[in-house]
Every structure is written in structure tokens, then in C-alpha cells.
C-alpha positions in Angstrom: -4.6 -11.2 9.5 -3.4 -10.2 6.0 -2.5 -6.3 6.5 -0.9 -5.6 2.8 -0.9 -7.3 -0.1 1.2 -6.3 -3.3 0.8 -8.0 -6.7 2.9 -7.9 -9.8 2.7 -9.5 -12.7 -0.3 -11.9 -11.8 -2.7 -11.9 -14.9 -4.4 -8.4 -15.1 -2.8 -7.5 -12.1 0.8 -5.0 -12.5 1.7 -3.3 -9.0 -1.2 -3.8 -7.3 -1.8 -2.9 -3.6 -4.4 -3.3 -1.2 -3.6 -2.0 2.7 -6.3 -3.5 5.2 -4.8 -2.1 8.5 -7.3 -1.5 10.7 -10.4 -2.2 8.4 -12.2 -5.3 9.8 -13.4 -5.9 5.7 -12.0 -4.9 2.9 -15.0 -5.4 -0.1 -13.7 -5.0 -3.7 -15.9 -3.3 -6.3 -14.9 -2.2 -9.8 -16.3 -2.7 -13.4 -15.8 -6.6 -15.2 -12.7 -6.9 -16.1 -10.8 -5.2 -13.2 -9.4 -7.6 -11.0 -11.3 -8.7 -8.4 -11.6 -12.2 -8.9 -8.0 -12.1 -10.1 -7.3 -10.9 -6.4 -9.2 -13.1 -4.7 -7.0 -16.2 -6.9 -4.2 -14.7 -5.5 -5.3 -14.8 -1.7 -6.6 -18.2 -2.5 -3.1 -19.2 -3.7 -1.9 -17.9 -0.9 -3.1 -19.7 1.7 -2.7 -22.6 -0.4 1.4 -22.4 0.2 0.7 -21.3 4.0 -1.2 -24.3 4.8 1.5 -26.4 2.7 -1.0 -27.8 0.2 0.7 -26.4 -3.3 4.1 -25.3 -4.1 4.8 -21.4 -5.3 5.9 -22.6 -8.7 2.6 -24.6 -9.1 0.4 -22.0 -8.5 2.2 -19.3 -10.1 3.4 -20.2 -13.6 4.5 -18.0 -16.1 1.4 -18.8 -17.8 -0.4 -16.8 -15.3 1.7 -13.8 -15.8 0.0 -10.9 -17.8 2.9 -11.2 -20.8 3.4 -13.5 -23.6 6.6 -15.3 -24.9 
């Protein structure tokens, strides 16, 4: 069970973090444009490179990151 997650730099998302200890759900709700399906990419990604399927540099590219060259 995921009991922290911190994300920086990953689209919209700059030092973002979501504790879960102890909650058996942990719902997102916000206004369009905040994040949450951004957040749900990332957990998806995630378990991507924990079941071995993808490679970290393949599913996080700078391309993904919330800056421009």
C-alpha cells in the first residue's frame, strides 16, 4: 500500500504530496486544471516500473516536465 507520494516536476505538478497512512481511500477533488488526472498518470507510471513493464526514462521524459527548453 502506497503511504506517501511526492511529485516534482511532473507536468502541472511542482512539490506535490499526498500522505494516505491510515486512510483506506484517498478521493481527489479539485477544479479542471488541478492535477488530478496528472496524479493518477503518475501512479499509473508507477506501477508500470514496479511490475517491470516500462523503464523510468520512458515514462518520464523531459517532455513531461512542467518547463520548456
Amino acid at each position: 500500500m502506497i503511504e506517501r507520494l511526492y511529485v516534482h516536476n511532473f507536468r502541472c505538478l511542482e512539490n506535490f504530496e499526498i500522505v494516505t497512512r491510515e486512510l483506506p481511500t484517498a478521493p481527489l477533488f479539485g477544479e479542471n486544471g488541478t492535477g488530478k488526472s496528472t496524479v493518477r498518470l503518475a501512479l499509473t507510471n508507477l506501477q508500470k516500473i514496479g511490475r517491470g513493464i516500462s523503464r523510468v526514462g520512458d515514462l518520464f521524459a523531459p517532455s513531461n516536465a512542467g518547463w520548456r527548453k
